[in-house]
Backbone atoms as SQL, in Angstrom:
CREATE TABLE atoms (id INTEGER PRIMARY KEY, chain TEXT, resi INTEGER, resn TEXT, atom TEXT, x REAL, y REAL, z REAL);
INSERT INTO atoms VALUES
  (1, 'A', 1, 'UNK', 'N', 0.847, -1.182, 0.000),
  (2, 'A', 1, 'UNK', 'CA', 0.000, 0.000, 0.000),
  (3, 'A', 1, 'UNK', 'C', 0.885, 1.235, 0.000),
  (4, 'A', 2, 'UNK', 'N', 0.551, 1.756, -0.845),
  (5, 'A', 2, 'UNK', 'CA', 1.261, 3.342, -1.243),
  (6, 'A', 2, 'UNK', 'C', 0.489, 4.678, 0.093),
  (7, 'A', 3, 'UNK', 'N', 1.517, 5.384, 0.432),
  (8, 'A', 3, 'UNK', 'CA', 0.811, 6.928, 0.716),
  (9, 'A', 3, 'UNK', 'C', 0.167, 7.721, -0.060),
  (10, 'A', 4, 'UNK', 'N', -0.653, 8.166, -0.124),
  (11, 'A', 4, 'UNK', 'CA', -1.515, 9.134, -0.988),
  (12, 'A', 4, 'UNK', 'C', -1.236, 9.101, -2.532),
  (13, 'A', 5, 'UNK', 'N', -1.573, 7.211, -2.471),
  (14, 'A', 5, 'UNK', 'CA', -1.627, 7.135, -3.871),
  (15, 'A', 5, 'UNK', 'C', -0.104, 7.291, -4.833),
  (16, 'A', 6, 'UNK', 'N', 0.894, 7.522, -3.976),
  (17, 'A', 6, 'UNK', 'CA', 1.908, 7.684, -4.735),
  (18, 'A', 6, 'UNK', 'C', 2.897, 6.105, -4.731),
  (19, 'A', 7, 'UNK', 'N', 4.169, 5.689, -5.732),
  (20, 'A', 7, 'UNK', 'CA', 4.027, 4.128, -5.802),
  (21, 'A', 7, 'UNK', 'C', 5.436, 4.518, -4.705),
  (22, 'A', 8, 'UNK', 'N', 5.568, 3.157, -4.087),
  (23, 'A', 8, 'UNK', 'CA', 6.386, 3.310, -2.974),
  (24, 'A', 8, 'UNK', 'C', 7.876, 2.990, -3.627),
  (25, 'A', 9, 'UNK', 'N', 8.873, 3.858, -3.328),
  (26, 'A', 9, 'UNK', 'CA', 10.494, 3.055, -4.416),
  (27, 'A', 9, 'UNK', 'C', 11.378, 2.961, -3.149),
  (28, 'A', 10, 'UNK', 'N', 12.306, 2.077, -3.892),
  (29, 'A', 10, 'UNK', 'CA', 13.198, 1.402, -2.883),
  (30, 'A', 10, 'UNK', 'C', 14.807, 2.377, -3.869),
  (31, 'A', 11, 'UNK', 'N', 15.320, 2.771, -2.836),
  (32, 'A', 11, 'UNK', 'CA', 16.618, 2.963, -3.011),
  (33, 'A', 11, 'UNK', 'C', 17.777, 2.338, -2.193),
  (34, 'A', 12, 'UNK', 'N', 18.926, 2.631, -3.178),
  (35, 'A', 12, 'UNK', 'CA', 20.502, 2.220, -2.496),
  (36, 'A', 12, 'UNK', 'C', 21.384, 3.000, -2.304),
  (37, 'A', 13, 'UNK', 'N', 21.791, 3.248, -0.977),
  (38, 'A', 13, 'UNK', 'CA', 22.960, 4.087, -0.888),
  (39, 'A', 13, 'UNK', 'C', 24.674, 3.338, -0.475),
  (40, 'A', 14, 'UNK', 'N', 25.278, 2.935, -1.757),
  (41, 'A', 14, 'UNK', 'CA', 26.414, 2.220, -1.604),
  (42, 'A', 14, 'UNK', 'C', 27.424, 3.881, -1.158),
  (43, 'A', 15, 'UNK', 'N', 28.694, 2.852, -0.364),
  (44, 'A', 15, 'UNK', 'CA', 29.213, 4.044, 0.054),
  (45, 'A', 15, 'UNK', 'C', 30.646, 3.668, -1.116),
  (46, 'A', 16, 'UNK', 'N', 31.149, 5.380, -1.530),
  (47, 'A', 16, 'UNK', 'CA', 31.649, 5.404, -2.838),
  (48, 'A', 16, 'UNK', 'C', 33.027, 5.349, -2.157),
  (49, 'A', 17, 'UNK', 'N', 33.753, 4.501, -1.816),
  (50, 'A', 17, 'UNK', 'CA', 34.925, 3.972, -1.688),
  (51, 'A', 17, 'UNK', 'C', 35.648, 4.173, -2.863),
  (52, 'A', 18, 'UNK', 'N', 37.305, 4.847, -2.959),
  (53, 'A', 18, 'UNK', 'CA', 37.622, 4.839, -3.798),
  (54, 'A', 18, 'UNK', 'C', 38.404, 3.311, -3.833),
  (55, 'A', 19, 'UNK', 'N', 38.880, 2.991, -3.046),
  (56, 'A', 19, 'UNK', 'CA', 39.356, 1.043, -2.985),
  (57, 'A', 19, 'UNK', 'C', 38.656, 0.229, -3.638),
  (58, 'A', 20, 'UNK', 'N', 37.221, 0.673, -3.783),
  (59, 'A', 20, 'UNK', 'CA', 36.461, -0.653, -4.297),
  (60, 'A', 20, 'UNK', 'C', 35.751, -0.095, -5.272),
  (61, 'A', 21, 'UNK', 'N', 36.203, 0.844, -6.345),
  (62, 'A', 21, 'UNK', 'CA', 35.702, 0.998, -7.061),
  (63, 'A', 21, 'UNK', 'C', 34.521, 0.146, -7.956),
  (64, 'A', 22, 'UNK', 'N', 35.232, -0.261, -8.633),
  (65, 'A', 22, 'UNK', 'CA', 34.527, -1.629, -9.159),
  (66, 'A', 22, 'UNK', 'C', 33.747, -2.295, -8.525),
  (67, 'A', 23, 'UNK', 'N', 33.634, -2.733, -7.470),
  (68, 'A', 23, 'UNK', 'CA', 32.455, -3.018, -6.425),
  (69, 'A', 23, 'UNK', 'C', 31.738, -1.931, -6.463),
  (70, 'A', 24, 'UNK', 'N', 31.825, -0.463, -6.222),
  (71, 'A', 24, 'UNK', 'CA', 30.362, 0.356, -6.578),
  (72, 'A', 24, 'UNK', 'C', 29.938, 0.184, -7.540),
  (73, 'A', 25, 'UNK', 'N', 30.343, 0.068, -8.660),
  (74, 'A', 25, 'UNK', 'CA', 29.575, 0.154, -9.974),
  (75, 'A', 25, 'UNK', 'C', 28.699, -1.550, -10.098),
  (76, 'A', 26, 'UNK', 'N', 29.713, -2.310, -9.604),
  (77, 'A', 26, 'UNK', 'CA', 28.546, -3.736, -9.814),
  (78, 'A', 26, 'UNK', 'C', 27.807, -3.839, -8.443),
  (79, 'A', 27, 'UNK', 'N', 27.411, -3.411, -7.620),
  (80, 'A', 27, 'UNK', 'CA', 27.072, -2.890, -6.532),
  (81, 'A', 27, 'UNK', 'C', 25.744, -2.133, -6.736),
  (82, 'A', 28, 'UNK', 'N', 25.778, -1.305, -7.950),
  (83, 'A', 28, 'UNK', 'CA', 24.849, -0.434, -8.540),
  (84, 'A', 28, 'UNK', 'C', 23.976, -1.427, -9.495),
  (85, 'A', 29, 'UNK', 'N', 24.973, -1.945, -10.184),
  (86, 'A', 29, 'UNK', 'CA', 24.245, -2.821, -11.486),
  (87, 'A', 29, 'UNK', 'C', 23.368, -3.899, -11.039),
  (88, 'A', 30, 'UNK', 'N', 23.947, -4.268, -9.421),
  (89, 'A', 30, 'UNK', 'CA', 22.882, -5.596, -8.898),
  (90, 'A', 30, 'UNK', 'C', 21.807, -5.251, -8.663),
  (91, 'A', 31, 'UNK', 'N', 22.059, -3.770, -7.760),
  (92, 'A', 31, 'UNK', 'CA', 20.644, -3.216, -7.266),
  (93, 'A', 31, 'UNK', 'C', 19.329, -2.630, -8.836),
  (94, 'A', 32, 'UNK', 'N', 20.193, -2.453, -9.649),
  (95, 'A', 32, 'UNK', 'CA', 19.403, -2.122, -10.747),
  (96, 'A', 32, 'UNK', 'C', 18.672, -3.615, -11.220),
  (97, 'A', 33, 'UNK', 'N', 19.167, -4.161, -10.996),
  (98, 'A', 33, 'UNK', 'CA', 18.948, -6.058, -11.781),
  (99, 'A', 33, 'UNK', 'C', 17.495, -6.401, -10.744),
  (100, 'A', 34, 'UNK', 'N', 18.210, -6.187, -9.089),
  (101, 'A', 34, 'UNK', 'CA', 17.063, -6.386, -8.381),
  (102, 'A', 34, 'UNK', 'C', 15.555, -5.587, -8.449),
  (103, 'A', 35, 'UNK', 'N', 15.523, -4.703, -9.285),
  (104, 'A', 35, 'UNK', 'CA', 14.170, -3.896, -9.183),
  (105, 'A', 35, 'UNK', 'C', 14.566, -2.604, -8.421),
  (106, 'A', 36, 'UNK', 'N', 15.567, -1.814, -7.522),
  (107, 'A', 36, 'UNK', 'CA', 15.916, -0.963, -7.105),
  (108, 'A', 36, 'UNK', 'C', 15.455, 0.282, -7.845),
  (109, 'A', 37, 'UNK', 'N', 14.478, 1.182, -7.455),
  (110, 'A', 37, 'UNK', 'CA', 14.656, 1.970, -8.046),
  (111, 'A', 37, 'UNK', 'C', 15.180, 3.585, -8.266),
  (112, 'A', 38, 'UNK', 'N', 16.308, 3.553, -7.338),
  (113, 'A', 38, 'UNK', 'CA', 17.176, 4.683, -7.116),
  (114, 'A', 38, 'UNK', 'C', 18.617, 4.683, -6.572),
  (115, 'A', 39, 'UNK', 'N', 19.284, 5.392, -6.749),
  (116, 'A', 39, 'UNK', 'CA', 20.791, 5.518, -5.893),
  (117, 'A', 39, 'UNK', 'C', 21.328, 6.330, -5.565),
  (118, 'A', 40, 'UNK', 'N', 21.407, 6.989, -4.578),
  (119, 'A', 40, 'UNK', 'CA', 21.902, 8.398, -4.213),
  (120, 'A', 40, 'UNK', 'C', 23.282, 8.034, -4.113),
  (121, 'A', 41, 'UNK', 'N', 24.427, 8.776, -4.621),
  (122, 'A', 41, 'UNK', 'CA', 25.949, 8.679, -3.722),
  (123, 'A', 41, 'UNK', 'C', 26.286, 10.110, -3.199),
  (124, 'A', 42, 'UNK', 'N', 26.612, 9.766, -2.050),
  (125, 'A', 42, 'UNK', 'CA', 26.959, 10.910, -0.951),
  (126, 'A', 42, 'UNK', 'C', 28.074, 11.458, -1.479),
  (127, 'A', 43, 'UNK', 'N', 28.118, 12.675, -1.386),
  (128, 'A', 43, 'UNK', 'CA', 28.949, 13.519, -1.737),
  (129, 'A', 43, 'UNK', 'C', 29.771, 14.066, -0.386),
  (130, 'A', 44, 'UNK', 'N', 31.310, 13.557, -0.370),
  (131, 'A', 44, 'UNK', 'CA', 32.417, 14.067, 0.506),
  (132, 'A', 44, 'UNK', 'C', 33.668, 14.307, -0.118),
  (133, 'A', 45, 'UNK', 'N', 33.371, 15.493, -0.865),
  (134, 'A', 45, 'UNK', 'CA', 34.730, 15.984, -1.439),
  (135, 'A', 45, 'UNK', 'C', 36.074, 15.893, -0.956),
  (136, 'A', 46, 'UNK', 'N', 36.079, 16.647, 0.667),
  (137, 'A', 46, 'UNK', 'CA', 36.788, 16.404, 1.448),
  (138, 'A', 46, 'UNK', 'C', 37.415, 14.979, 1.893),
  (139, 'A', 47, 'UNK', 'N', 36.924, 13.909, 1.430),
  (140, 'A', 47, 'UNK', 'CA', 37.692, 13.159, 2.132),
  (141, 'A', 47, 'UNK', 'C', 38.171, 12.626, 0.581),
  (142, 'A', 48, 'UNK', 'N', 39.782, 12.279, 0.768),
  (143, 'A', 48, 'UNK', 'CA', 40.107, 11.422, -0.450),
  (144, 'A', 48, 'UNK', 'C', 39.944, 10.385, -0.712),
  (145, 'A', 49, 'UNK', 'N', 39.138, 9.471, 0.523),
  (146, 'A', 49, 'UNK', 'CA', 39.000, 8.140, 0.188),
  (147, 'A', 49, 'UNK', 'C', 37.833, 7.431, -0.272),
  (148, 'A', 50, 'UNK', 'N', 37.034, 8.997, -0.579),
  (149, 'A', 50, 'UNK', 'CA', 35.745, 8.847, -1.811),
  (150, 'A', 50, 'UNK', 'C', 35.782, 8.977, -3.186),
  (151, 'A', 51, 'UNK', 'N', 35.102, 8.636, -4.067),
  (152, 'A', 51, 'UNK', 'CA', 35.300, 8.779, -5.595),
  (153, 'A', 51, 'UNK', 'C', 34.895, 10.116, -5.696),
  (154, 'A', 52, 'UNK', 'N', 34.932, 10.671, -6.158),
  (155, 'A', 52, 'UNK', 'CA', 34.483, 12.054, -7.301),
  (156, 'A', 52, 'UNK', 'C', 33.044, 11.511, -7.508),
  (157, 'A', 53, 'UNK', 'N', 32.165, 12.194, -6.089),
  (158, 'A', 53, 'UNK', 'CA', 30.585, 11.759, -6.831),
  (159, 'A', 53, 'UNK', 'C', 30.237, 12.034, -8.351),
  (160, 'A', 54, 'UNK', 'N', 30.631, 13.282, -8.921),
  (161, 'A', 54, 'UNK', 'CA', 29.851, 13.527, -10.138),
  (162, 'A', 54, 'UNK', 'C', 30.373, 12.550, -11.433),
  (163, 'A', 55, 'UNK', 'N', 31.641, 12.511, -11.240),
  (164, 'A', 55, 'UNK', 'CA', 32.364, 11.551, -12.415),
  (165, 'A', 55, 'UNK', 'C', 31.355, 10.316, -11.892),
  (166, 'A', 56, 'UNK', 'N', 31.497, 9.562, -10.485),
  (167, 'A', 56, 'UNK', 'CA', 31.014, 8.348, -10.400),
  (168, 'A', 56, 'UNK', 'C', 29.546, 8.447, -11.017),
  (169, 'A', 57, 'UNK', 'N', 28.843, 9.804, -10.876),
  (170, 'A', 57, 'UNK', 'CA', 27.272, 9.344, -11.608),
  (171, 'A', 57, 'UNK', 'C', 27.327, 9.256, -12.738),
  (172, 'A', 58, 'UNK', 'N', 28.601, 10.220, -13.310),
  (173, 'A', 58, 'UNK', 'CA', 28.421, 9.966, -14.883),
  (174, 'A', 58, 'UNK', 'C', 28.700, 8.473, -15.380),
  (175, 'A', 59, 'UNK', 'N', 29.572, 7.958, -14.287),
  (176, 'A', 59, 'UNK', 'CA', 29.915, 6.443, -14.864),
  (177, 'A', 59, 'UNK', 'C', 28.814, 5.198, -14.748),
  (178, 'A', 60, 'UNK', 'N', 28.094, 5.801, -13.511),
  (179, 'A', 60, 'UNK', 'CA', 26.533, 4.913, -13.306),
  (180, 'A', 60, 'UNK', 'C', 25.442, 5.112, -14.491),
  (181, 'A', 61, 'UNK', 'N', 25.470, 6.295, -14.621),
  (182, 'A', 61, 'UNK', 'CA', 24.351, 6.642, -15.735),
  (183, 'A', 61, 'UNK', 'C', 24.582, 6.472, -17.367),
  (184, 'A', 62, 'UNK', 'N', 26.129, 6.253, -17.457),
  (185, 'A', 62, 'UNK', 'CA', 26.464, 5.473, -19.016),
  (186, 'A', 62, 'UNK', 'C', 26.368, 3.956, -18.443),
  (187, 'A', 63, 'UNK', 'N', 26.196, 3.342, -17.418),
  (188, 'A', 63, 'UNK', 'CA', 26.194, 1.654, -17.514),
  (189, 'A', 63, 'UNK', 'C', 24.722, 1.201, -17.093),
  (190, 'A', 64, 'UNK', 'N', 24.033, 1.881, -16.285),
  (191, 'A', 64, 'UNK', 'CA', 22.700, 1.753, -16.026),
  (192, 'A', 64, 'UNK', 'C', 21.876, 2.288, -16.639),
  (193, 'A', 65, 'UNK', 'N', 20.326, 1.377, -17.081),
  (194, 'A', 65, 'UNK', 'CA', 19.886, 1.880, -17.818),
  (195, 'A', 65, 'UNK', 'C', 18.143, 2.463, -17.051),
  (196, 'A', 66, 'UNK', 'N', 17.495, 2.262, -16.602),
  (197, 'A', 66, 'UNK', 'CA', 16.744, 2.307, -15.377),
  (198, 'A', 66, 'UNK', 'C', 16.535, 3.087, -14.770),
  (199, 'A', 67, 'UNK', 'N', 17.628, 2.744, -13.778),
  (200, 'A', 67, 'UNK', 'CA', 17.514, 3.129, -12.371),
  (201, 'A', 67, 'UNK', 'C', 17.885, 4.631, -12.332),
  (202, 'A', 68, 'UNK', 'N', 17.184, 5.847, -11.038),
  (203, 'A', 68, 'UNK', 'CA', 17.311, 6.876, -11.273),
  (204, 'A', 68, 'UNK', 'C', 18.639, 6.919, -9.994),
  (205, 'A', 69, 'UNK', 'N', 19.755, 7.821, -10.724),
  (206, 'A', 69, 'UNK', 'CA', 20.331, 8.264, -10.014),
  (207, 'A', 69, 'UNK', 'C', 20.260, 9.860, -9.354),
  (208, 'A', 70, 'UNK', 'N', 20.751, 10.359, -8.022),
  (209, 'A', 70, 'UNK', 'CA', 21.093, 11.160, -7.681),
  (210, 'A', 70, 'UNK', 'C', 22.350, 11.623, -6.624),
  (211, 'A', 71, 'UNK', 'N', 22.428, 12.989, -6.703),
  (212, 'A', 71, 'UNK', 'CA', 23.391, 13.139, -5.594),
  (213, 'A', 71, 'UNK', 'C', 22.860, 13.068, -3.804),
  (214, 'A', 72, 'UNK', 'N', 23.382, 12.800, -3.559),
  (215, 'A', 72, 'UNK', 'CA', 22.942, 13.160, -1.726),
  (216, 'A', 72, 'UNK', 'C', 24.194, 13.319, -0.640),
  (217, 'A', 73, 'UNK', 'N', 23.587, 13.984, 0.189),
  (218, 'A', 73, 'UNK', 'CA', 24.888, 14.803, 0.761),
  (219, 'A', 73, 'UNK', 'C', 25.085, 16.100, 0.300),
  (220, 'A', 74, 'UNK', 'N', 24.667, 16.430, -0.731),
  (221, 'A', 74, 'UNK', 'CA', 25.896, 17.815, -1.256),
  (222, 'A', 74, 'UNK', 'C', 26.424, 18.840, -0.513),
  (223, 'A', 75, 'UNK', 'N', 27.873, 18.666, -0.916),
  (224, 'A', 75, 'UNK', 'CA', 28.370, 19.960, -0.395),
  (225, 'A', 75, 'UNK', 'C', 28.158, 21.286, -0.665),
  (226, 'A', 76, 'UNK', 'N', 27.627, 21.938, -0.138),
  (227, 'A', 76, 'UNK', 'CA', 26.668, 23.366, -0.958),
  (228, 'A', 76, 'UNK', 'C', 28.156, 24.260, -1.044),
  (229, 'A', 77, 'UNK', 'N', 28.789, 24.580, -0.377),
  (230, 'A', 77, 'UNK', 'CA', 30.432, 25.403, -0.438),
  (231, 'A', 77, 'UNK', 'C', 30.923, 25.106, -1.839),
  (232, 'A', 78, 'UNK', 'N', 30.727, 24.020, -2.536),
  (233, 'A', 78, 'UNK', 'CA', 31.518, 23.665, -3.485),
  (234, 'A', 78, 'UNK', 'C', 30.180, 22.816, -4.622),
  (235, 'A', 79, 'UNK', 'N', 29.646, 22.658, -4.176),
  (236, 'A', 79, 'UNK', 'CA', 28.274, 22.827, -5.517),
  (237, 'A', 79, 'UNK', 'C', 26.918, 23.949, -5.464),
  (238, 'A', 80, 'UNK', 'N', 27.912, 24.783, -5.834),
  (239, 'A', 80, 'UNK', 'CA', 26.486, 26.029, -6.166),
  (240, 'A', 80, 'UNK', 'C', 25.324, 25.787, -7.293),
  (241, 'A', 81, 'UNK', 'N', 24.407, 26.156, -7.473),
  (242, 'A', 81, 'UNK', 'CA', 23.080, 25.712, -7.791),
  (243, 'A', 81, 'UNK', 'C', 23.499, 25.587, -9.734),
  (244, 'A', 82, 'UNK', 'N', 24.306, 26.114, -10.106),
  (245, 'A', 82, 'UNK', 'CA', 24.600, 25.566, -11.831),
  (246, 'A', 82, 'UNK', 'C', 25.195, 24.881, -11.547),
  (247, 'A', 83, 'UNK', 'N', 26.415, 24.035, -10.678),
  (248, 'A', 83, 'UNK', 'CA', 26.768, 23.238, -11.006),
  (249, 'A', 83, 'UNK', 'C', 25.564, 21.842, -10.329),
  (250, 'A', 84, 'UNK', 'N', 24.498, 21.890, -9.443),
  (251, 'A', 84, 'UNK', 'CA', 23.913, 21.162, -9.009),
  (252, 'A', 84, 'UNK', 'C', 23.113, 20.732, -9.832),
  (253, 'A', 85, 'UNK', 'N', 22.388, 21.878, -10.786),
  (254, 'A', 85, 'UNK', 'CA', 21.422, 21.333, -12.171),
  (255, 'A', 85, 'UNK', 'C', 22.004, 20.889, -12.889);
């Protein structure tokens, strides 16, 4: 049963390790396989031992075909509203 009629979606928030690269992206592709229908990756510029959220969506959104991606987290200091659209 949905809230006010709207359909209920399931998302994934894998954490964007730059070590396991390759594990996020098939990580992404399972949850897309399973019916998933979203993926936020957190955005922590600051730390180096995250991927580059925006490159990583661009790399989700050329291999997935589906599933909606977004950002979450954003750092507002360093994504002002043109680079966020």
């Amino acid at each position: 049963m949905s809230d006010r009629a709207l359909p209920v979606n399931f998302a994934f928030f894998p954490g964007p390790v730059a070590a396991d690269a390759a594990l996020v992206v098939e990580d992404v592709l399972l949850a897309e396989r399973l019916g998933y229908d979203l993926v936020g990756i957190q955005d922590r510029p600051y730390n180096p031992q995250y991927l580059a959220t925006m490159t990583l969506l661009a790399v989700l959104a050329a291999r997935t075909t589906r599933i909606g991606l977004f950002l979450d987290v954003a750092s507002l200091p360093l994504r002002p509203p043109a680079v966020l659209g």
